[in-house]
Every structure is written in structure tokens, then in C-alpha cells.
N, C-alpha and C positions, 0 to 999 in steps of 0.2 A: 504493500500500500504506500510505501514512502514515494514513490514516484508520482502519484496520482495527485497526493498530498501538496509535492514539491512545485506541480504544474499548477495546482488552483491554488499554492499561498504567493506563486509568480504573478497568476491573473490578479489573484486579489489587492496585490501592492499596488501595480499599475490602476488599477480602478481607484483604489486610495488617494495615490497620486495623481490622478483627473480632479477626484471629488473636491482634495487641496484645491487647484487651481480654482475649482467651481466656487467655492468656498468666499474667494478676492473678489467675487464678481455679486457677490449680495448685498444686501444691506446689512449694516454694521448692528444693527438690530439683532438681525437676524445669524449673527458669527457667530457667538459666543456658544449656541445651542450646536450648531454643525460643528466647531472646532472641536469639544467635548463629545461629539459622537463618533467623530473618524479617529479620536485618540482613544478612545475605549474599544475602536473596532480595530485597530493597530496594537493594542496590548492584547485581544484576543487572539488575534492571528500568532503573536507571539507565544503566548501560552501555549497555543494546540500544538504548533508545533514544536516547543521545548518539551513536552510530553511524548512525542516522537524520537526526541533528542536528536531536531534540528533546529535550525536558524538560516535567518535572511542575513547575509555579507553585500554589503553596498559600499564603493569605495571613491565615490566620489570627494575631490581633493587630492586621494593618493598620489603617490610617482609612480605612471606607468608601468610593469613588470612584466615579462612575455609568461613569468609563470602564476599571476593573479587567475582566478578560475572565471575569466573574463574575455569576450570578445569583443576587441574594439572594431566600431561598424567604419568607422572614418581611418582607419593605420596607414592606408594608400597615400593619402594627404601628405604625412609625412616623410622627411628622410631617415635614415638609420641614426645621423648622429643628434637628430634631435631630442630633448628630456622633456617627457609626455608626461601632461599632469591626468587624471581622471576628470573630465567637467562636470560627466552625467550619468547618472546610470538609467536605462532606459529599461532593464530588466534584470531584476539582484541574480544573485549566486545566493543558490540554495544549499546548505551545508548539512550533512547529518555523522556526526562526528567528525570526521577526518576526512570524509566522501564527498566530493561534489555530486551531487544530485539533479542541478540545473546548471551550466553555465550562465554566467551573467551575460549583458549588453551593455555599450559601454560606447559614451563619446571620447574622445581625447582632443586636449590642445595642450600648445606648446606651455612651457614651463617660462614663468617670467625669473625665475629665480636658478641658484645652479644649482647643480644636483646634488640631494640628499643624504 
């Protein structure tokens, strides 16, 4: 079942992260009640699958790794000597202990700073 699991807590994030954006586009009335409902619906997801003994890995910010459990969609963009930060994740890495279970998605842009 972990796999079935892995695929709907990937759909779920990204749905999450719509409903976020949806969220900016209310009235400020009306936030406080949605911000509190997509945070209680993002510690559930967390629970269920900590009960699995997994977890969502998001690594937005990081420096780039060719071994993060990640495919960046945009890598072509780049040259080899460039230092690739993470911008975005468009779809986490699923983990259930040591296992990647889902590879992530993954923007990249260059690094303003030098490498870490």
C-alpha cells in the first residue's frame, strides 16, 4: 500500500498548494478560516503518513545535488559549471524510511551566492 499512499499524499500536497494560492485571492475576512483549514489538512497528511513511516522531503532553497531524490524539469537550461539552487518544488519526494517512494519535481536556478 505504501505506493498508492505515496501517489495520493503527492496529489494531495499539490492540491494544498493551489488551495495556498487560492487562499491570497479572498477576502481577508474570509483567510483566517481557510488558513487554519489547509494547516490542519497538512498536519493530517503528515500524521497518516508518519504512521506509515513516511514523509514528504521538499527542498526548495537547497544547492542543487545530482543525488537529491529529485528531478529537475528545467537542468537543460543550465551548464555543468553552474551552482543550482532548488526554486521550486512542483512535486515532493516521498520518503518511507530510507526509500524513495516518489521522486520529487523540481525547478532550478542559478545560485547568487558561491557554493556551499
Amino acid at each position: 500500500m505504501s505506493k498508492p499512499l505515496a501517489d495520493l499524499a503527492v496529489e494531495f500536497w499539490k492540491l494544498l498548494h493551489n488551495y495556498d494560492r487560492f487562499i491570497a485571492t479572498v477576502p481577508d475576512i474570509a483567510k483566517p478560516r481557510l488558513i487554519a483549514q489547509a494547516r490542519f489538512s497538512q498536519t493530517r497528511l503528515a500524521s497518516i503518513l508518519q504512521s506509515e513511516n513516511m514523509r514528504i522531503a521538499v527542498y526548495d532553497g537547497h544547492l542543487y545535488e545530482p543525488n537529491l531524490p529529485v528531478v529537475a524539469i528545467n537542468d537543460d537550461d543550465f551548464s555543468d559549471s553552474d551552482v543550482l539552487v532548488i526554486s521550486q518544488t512542483i512535486e515532493p519526494t516521498i520518503l518511507k524510511d530510507l526509500d524513495v517512494l516518489s521522486v520529487g519535481k523540481v525547478y532550478l536556478e542559478k545560485s547568487n551566492g558561491p557554493r556551499g
